[in-house]
MARBA-3410 file (N, C-alpha, C, O; in Angstrom, 1 decimal):
130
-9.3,-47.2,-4.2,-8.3,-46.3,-4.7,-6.9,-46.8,-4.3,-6.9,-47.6,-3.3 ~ -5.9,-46.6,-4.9,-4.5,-47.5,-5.1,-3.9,-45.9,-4.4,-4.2,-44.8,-4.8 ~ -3.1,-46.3,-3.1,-1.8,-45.5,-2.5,-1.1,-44.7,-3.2,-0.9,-43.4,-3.1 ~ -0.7,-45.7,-4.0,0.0,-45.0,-4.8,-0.1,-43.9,-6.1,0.8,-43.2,-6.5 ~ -1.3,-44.0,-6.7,-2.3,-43.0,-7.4,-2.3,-41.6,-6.7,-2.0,-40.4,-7.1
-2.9,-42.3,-5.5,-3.0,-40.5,-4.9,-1.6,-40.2,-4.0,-1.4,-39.2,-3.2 ~ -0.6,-41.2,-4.2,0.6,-40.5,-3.0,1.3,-39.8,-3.7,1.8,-38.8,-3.3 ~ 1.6,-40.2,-5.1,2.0,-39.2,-6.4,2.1,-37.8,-6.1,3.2,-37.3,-5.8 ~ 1.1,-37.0,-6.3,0.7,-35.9,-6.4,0.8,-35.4,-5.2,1.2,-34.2,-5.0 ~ 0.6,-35.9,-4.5,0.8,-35.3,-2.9,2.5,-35.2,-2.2,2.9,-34.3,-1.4
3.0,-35.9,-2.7,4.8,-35.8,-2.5,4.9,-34.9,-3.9,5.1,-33.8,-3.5 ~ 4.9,-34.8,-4.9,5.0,-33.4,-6.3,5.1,-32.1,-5.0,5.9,-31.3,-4.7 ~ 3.9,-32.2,-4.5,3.4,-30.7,-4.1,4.3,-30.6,-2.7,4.5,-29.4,-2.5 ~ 4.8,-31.3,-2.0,5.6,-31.5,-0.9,6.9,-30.9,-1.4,7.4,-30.0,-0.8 ~ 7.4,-31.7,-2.7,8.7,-31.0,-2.9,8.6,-30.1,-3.5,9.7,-29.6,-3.3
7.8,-29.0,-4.4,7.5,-28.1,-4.4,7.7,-27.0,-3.7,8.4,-26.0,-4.1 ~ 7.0,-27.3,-2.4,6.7,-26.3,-1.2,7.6,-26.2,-0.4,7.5,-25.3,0.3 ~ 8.9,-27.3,-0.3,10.1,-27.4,0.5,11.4,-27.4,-0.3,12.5,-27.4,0.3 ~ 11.4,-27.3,-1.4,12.1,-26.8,-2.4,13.2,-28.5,-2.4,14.4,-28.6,-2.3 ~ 12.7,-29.0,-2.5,13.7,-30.6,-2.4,14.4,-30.4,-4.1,14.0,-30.1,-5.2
15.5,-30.9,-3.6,16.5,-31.2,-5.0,17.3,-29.8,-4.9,18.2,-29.9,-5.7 ~ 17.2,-28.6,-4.2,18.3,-27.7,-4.3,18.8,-27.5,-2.9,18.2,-27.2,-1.9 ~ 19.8,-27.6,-3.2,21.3,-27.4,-2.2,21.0,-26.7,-1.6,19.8,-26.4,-1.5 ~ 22.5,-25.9,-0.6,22.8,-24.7,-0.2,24.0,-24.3,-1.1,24.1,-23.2,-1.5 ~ 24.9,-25.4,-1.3,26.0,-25.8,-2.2,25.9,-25.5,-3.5,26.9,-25.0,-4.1
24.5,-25.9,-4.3,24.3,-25.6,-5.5,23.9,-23.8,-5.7,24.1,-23.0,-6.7 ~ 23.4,-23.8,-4.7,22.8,-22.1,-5.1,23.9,-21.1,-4.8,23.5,-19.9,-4.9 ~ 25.0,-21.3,-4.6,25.9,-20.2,-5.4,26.1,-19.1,-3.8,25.5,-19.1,-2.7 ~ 27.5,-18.2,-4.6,27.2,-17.1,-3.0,26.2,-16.7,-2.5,26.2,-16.7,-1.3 ~ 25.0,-16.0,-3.3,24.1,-15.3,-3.1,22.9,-16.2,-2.2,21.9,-15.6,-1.7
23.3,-17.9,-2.3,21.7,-18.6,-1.6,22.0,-18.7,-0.7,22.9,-18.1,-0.1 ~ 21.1,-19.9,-0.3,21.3,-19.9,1.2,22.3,-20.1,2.1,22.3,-19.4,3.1 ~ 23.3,-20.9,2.0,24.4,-21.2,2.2,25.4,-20.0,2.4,26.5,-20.4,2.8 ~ 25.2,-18.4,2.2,25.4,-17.6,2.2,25.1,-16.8,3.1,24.9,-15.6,3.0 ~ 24.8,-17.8,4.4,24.1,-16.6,5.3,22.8,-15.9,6.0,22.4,-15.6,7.2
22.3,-15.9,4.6,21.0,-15.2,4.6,20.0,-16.1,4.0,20.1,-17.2,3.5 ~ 18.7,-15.1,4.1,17.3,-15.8,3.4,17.2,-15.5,1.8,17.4,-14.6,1.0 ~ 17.0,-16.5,1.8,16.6,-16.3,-0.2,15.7,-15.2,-1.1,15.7,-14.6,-2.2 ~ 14.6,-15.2,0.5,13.6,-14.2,0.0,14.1,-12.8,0.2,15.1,-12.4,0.9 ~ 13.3,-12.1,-0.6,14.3,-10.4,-1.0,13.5,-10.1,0.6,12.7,-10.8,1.2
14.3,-8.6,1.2,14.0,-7.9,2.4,12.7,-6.9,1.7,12.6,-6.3,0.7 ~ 11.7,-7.2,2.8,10.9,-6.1,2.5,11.1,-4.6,2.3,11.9,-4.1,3.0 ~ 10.4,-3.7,1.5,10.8,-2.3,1.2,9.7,-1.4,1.7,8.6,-1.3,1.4 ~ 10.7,-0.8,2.7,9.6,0.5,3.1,8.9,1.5,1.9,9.4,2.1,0.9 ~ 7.7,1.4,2.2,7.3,2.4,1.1,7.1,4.3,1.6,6.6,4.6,2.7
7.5,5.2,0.8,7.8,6.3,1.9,6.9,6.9,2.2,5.8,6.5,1.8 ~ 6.9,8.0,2.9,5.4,8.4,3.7,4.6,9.0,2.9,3.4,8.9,2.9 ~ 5.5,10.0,1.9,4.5,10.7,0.9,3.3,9.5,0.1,2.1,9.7,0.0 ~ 4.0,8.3,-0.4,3.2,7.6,-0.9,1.9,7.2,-0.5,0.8,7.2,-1.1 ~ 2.5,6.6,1.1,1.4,6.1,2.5,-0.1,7.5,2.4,-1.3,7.7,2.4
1.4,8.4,2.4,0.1,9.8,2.7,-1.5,9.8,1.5,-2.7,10.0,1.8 ~ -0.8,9.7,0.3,-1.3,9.8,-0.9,-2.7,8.7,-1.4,-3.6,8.9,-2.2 ~ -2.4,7.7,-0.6,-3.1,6.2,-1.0,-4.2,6.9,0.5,-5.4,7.0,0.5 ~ -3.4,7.3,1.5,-4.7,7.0,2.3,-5.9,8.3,2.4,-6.9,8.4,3.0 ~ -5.1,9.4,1.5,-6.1,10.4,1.3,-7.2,10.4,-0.1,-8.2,11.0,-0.3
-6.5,9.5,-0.7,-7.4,9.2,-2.1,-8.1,8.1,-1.4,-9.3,8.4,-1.6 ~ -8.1,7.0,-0.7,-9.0,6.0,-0.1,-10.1,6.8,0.5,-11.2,6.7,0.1 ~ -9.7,7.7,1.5,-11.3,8.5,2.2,-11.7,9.7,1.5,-12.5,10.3,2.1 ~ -11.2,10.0,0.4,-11.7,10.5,-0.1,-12.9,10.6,-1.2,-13.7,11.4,-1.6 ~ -12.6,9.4,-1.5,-13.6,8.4,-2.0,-14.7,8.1,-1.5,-15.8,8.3,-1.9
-14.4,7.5,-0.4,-15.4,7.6,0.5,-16.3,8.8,0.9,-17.5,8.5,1.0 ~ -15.9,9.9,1.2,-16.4,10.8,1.0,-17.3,11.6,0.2,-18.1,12.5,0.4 ~ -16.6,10.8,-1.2,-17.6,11.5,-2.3,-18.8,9.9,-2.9,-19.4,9.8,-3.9 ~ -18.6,9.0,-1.9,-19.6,8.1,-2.3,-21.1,8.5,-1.4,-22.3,8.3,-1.6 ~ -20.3,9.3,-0.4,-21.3,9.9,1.0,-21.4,9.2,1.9,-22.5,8.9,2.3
-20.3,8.6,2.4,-20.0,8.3,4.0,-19.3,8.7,4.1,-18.4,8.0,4.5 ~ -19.1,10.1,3.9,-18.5,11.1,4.7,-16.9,10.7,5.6,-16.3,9.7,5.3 ~ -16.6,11.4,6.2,-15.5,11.2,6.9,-15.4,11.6,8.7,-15.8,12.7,9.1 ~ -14.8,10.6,9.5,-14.8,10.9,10.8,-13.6,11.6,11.5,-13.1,12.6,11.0 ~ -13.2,11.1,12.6,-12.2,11.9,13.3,-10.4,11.1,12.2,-10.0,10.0,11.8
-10.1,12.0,12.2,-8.7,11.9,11.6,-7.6,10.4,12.2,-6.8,9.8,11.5 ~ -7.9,10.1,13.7,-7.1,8.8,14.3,-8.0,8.0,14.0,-7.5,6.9,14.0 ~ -9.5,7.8,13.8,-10.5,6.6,13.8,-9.9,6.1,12.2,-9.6,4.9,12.0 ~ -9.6,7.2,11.1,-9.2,6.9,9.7,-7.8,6.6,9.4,-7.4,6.6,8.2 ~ -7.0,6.4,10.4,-5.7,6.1,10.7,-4.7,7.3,10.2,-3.7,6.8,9.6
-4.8,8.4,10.2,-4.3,10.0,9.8,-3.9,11.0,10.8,-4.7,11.4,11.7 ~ -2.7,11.5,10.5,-2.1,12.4,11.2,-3.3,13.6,10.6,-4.0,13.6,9.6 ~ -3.1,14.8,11.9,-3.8,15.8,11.4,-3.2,16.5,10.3,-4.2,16.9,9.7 ~ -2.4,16.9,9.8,-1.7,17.2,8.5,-2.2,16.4,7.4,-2.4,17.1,6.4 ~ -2.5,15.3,7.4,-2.9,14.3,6.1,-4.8,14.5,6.3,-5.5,14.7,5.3
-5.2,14.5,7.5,-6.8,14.8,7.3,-6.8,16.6,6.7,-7.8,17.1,6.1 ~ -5.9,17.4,7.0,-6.1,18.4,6.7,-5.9,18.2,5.0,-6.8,18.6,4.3 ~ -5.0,17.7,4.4,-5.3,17.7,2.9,-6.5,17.2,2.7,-7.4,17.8,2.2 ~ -6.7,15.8,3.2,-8.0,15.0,3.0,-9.4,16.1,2.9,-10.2,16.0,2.0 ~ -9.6,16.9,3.9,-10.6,17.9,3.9,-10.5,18.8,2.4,-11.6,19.0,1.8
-9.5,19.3,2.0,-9.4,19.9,0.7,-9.4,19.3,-0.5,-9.9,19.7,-1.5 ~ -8.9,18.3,-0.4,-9.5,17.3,-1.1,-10.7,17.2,-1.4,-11.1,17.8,-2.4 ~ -11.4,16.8,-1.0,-12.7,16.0,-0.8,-13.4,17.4,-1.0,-14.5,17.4,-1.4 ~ -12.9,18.7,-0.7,-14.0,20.2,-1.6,-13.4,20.2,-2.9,-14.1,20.0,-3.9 ~ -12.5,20.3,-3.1,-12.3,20.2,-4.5,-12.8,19.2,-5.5,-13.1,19.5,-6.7
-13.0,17.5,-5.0,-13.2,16.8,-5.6,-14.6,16.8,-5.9,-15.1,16.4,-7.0 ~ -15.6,17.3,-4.5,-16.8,17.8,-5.0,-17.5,18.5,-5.9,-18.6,18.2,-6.4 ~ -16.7,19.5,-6.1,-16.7,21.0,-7.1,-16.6,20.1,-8.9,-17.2,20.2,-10.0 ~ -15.5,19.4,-8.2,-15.0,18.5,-10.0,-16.1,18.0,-10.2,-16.9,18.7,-10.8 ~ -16.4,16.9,-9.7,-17.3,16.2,-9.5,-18.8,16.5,-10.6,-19.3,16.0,-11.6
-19.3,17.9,-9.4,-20.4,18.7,-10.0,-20.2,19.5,-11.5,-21.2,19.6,-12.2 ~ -19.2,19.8,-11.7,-19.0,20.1,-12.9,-18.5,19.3,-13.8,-19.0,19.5,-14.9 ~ -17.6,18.3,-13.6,-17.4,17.2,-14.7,-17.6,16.2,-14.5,-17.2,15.3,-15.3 ~ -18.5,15.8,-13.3,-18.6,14.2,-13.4,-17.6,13.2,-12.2,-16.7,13.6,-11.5 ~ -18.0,12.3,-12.2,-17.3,11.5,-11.4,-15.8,11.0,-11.4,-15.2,10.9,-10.4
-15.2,10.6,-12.6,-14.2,10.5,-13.4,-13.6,11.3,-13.2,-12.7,11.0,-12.5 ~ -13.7,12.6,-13.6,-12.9,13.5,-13.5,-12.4,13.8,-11.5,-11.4,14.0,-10.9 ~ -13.4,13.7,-11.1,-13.5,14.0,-9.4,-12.4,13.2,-8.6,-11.8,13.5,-7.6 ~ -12.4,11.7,-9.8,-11.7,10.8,-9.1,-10.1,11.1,-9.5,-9.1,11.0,-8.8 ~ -10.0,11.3,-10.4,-8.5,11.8,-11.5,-8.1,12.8,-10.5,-7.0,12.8,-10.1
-9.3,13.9,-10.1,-8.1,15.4,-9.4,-8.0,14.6,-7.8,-7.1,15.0,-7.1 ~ -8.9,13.6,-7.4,-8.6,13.2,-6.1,-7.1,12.4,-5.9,-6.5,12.4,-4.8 ~ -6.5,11.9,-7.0,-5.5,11.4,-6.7,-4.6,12.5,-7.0,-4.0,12.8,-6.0 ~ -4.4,13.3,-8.0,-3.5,13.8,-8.0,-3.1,15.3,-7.0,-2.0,15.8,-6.9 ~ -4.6,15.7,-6.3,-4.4,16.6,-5.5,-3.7,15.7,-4.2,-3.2,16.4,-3.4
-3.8,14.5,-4.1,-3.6,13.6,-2.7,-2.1,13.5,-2.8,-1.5,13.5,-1.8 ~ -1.3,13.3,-4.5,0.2,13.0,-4.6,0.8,14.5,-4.3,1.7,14.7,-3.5 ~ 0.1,15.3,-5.1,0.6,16.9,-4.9,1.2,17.3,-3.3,2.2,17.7,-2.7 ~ -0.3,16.9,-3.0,-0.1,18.2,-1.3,0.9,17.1,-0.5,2.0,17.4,0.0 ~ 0.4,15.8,-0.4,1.4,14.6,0.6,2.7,14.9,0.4,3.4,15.1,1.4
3.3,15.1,-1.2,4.5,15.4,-1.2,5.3,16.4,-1.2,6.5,16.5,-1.1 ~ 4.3,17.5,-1.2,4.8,19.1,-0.2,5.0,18.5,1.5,6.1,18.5,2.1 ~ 4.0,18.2,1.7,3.4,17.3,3.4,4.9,16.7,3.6,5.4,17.0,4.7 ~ 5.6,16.0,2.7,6.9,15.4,3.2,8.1,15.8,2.6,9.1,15.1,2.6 ~ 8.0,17.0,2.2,9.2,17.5,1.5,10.5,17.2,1.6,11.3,16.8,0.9
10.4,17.9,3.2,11.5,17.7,3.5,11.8,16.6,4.8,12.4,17.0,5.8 ~ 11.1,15.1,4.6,10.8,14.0,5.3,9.9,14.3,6.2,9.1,15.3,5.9 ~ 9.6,13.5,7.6,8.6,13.7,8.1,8.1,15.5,8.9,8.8,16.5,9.2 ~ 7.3,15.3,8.9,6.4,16.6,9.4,7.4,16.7,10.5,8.2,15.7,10.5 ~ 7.7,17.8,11.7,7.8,17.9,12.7,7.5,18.5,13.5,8.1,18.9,14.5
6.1,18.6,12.9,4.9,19.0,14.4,4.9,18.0,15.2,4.4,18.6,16.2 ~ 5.0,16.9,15.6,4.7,15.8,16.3,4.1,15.0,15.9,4.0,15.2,14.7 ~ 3.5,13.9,16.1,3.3,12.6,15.2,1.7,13.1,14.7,1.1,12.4,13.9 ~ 0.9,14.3,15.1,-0.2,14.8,14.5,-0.1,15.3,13.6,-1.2,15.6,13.0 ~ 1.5,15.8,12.9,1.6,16.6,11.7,1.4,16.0,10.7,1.4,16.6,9.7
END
């Protein structure tokens, strides 16, 4: 095998990955040269959302029948297992009468509904169990 065959492609992927050929100079106010990192700042996602995803996740589970445990083992304030509990009867009820599909449809939207009463007016302030 010839060096140079395979050193080709292995320096491509090198400058690639280290961005060779652009400045600080060339990239303008906004790059690097500017201070800051190139990459955008991560975005918090807000609690109602967090709340919503993680009550449709065990809820699911619930209606596959592994059931559900203590509220901190499932990483949930008691306010969020308390939707999750109504949840998961209502989604059963759907369920039995229309099917799984449907069970899964009212499970999300009962999980966006109540989370975002749950944060209405930002976080709970029962203490970090609300």
């Amino acid at each position: 095998m010839r060096w140079g065959a395979a050193l080709g492609p292995a320096l491509l992927i090198v400058a690639l990955v280290t961005g060779c050929g652009t400045s600080g100079a060339d990239s303008g106010p906004a790059g690097p040269s500017a201070g800051g990192s190139a990459s955008p700042s991560p975005v918090a996602t807000p609690p109602e959302q967090l709340c919503a995803r993680i009550v449709s996740h065990w809820s699911r589970e619930a209606l596959d029948g592994d059931g559900y445990g203590d509220y901190q083992s499932m990483g949930m304030s008691n306010g969020q297992y308390d939707i999750l509990r109504e949840v998961v009867d209502a989604a059963r009820a759907e369920q039995e009468r229309a099917g799984r599909k449907a069970a899964e449809r009212l499970v999300d939207e009962e999980a966006r509904t109540r989370c975002a009463k749950l944060y209405r007016n930002g976080n709970p302030t029962g203490g970090p169990w609300s």
